[in-house]
C-alpha positions as CSV (number, residue, x, y, z in Angstrom):
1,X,47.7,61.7,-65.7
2,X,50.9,63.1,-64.8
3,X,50.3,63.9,-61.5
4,X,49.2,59.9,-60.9
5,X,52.6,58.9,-63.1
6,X,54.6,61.3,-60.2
7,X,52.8,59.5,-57.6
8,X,53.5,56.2,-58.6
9,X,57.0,57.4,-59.5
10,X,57.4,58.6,-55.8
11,X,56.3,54.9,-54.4
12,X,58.7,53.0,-56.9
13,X,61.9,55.1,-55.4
14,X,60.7,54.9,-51.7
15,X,60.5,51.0,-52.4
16,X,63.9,50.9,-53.8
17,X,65.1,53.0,-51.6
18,X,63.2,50.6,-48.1
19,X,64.2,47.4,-50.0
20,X,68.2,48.9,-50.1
21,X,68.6,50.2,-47.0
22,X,67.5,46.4,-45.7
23,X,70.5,44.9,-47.5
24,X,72.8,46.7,-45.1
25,X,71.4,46.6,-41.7
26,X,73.7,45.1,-39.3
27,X,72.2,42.8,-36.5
28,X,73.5,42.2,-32.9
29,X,73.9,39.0,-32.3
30,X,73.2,38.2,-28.6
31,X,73.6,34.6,-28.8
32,X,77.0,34.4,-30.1
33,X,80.4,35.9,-28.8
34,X,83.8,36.5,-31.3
35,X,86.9,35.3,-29.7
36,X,88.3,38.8,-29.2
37,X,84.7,40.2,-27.3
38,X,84.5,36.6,-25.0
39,X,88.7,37.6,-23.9
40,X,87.9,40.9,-23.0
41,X,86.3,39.6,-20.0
42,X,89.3,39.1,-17.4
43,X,87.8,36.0,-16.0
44,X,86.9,34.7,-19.2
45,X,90.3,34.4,-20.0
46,X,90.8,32.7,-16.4
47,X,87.6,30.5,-17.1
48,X,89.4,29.3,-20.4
49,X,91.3,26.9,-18.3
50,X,88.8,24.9,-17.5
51,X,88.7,22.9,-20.5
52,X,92.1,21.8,-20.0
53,X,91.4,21.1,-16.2
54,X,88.2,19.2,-16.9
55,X,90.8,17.0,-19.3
56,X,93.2,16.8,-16.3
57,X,90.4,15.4,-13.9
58,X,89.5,12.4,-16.9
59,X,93.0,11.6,-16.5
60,X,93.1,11.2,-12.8
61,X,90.3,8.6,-13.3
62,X,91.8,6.7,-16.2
63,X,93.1,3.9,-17.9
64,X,96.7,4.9,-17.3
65,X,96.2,5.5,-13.9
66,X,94.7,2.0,-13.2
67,X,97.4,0.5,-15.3
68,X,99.9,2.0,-13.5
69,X,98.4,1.4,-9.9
70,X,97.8,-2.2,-10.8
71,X,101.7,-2.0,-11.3
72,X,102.9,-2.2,-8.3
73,X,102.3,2.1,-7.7
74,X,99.6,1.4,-4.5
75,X,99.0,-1.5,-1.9
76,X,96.1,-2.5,-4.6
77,X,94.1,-0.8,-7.0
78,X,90.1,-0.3,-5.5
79,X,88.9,-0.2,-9.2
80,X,90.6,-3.8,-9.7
81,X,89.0,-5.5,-6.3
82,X,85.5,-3.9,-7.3
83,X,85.7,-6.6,-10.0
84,X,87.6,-10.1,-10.3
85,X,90.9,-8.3,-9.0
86,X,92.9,-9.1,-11.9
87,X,91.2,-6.5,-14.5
88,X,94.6,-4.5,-14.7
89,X,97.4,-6.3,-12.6
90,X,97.0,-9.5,-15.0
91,X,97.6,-6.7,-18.0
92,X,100.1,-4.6,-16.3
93,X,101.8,-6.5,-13.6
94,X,101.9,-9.9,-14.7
95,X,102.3,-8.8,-18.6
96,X,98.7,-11.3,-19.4
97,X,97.4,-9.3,-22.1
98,X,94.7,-10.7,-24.8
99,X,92.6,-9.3,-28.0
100,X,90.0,-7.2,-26.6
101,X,92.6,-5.7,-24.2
102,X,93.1,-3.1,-27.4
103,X,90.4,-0.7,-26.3
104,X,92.0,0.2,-23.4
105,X,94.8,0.9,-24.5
106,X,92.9,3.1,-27.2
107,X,91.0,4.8,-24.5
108,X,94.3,5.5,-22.3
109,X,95.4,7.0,-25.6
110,X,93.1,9.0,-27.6
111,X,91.2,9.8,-24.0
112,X,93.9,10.2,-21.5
113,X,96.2,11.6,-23.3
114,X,95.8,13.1,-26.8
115,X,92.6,15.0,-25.4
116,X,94.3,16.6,-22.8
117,X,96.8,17.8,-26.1
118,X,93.8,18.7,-28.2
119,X,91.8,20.9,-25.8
120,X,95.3,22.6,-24.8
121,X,96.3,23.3,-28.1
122,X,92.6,24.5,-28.7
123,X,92.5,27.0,-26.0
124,X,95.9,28.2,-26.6
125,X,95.4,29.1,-30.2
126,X,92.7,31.2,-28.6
127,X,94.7,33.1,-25.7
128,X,97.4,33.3,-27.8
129,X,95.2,35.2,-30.7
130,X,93.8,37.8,-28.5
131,X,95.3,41.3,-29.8
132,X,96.6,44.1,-26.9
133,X,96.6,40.4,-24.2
134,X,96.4,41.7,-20.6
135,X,99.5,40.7,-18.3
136,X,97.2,37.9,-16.7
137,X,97.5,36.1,-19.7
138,X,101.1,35.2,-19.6
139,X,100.4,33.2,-16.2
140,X,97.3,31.5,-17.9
141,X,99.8,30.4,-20.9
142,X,102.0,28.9,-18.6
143,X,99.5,27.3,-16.6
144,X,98.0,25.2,-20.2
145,X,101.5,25.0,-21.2
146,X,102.6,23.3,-18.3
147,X,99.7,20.9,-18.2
148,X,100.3,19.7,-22.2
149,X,103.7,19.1,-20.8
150,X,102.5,16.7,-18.6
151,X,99.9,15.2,-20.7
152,X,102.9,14.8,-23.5
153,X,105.0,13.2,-21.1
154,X,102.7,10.6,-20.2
155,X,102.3,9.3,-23.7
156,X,105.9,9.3,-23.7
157,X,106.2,7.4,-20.6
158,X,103.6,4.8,-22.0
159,X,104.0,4.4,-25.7
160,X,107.8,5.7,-26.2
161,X,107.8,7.3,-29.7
162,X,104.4,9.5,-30.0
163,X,103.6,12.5,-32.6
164,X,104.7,16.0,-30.5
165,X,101.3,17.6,-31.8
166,X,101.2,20.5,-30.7
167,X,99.0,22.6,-33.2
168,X,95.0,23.0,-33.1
169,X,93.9,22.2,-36.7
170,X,97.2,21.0,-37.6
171,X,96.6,18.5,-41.0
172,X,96.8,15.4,-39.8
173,X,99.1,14.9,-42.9
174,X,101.9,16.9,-41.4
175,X,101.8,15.1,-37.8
176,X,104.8,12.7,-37.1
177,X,105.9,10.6,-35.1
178,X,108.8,11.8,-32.6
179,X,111.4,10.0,-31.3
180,X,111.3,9.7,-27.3
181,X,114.7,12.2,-27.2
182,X,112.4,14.8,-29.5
183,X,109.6,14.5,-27.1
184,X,112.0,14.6,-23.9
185,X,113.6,17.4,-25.0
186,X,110.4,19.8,-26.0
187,X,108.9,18.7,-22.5
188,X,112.0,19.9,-20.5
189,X,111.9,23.0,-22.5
190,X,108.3,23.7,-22.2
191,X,108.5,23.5,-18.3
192,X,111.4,25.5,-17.8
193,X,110.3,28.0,-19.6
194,X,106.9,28.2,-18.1
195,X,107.3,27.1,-14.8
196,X,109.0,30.6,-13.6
197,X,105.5,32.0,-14.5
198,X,103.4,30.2,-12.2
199,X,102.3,30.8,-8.9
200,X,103.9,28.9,-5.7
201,X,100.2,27.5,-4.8
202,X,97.1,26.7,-6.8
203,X,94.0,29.1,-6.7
204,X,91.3,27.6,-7.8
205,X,91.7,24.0,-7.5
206,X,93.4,21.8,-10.2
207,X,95.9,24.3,-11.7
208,X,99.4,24.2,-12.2
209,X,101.8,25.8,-9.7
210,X,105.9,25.8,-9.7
211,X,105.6,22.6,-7.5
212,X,103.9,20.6,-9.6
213,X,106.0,22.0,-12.4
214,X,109.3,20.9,-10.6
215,X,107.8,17.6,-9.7
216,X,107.0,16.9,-13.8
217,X,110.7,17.7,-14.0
218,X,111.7,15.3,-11.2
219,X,110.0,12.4,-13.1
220,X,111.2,13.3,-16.4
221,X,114.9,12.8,-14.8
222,X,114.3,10.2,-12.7
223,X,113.5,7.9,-16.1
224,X,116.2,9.8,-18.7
225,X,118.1,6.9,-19.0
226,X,115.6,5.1,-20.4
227,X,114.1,8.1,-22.3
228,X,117.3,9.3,-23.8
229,X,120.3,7.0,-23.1
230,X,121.5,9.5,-20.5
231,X,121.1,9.4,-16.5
232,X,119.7,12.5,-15.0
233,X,119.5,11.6,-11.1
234,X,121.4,14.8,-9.8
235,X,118.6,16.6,-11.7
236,X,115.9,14.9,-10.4
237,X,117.2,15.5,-6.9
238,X,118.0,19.0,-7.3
239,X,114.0,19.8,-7.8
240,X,113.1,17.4,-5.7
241,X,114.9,19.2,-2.4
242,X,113.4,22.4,-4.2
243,X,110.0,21.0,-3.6
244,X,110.5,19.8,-0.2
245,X,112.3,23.2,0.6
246,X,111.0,26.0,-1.1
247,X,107.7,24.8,-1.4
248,X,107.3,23.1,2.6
249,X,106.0,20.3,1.4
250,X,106.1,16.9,3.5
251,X,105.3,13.6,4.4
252,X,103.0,12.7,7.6
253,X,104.5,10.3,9.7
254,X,101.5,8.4,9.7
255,X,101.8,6.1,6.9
256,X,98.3,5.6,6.3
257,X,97.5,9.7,6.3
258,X,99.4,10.2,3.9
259,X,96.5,8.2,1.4
């Protein structure tokens, strides 16, 4: 009878002790990367530009855009003469606006704009948490700095006052409104700061480079007046020339080519 009682006695602690080792085994999960393990890639930190990019591309192909072609910006807007030929011009040219005309607006806003902000406020809160950062990562700050510049100043442009968000997760609570001057001034900060970062051409395709950085600048001086109650021509032209100089930029002398 004892030796039975020590056998089962023997099982009981063997099950304990299977059953409590099986609390603290530690899987790897394959499927799923931590911020700091995705980073520690070189080119994943590259790579974490594209989100912002992709955002940059839905822009180009826009409300805004079309508003501000139909405006008087090219000889006529192709989207507008694929349908009656008054879609945007009536709206934007000849200031014929009606109720429905809201969801653009809406869509020039939230998609345009504010999701250009959003995804580079997202994938800066990354970068920007990554302990021991490589050097690269300055450049790549810059780059996503520069483009929520941009989309920042194009709300500006089109709406005047707008909320200068520019936290990922920020409650929506604490988001204001900013006067134009608020907004003007953070841009002009933002790229002077960051432009001395970039590189003097784009590799790949779509990212910033000083030029484009100077020729953000150039608009944001060319239209101070109205943005701030102050002219800021001698700025504009001073990066401007740098563009055309530094950067070799130029015009063909065929009209046309240049489009």
């Amino acid at each position: 009878m004892e030796k039975s009682i020590s056998k089962f006695t023997v099982q009981i602690l063997l099950l304990t002790f299977v059953c409590s080792a099986c609390t603290k085994l530690e899987t790897k999960i394959y499927s799923r990367l931590t911020t700091e393990e995705f980073f520690n890639n070189p080119k994943a930190i590259d790579n974490a530009q594209d989100l912002v990019t992709t955002a940059l591309v839905t822009m180009g192909n826009g409300e805004q855009i079309r508003y501000s072609n139909s405006s008087g910006g090219e000889l006529w807007n192709l989207y507008d003469r694929q349908t009656d030929g008054t879609k945007y011009m009536e709206k934007s040219y000849k200031h014929i606006f009606e109720p429905n005309d809201e969801k653009r607006w809406n869509l020039m806003w939230a998609r345009d704009f504010y999701a250009g902000v959003g995804k580079a406020n997202l994938t800066l809160s990354e970068l920007e948490g990554i302990p021991n950062k490589p050097k690269s990562v300055r450049k790549v700050l810059a780059d996503i700095k520069v483009a929520r510049a941009y989309f920042l100043f194009q709300a500006m442009d089109c709406f005047g006052n707008i909320p200068l968000d520019t936290l990922y997760g920020a409650d929506p609570a604490t988001v204001k409104t900013n006067t134009r001057l608020e907004v003007f001034n953070f841009i002009e900060k933002e790229l002077k700061e960051n432009i001395p970062f970039l590189d003097t051409r784009t590799t790949p395709k779509n990212r910033m480079n000083k030029y484009v950085g100077f020729t953000i600048l150039a608009q944001l001086y060319l239209n101070a007046q109205v943005y701030t109650g102050t002219a800021r021509y001698n700025d504009a032209a001073i990066y401007l020339n740098k563009i055309i100089s530094e950067g070799g930029y130029s015009l063909n002398t065929n009209f046309v080519a240049n489009f």
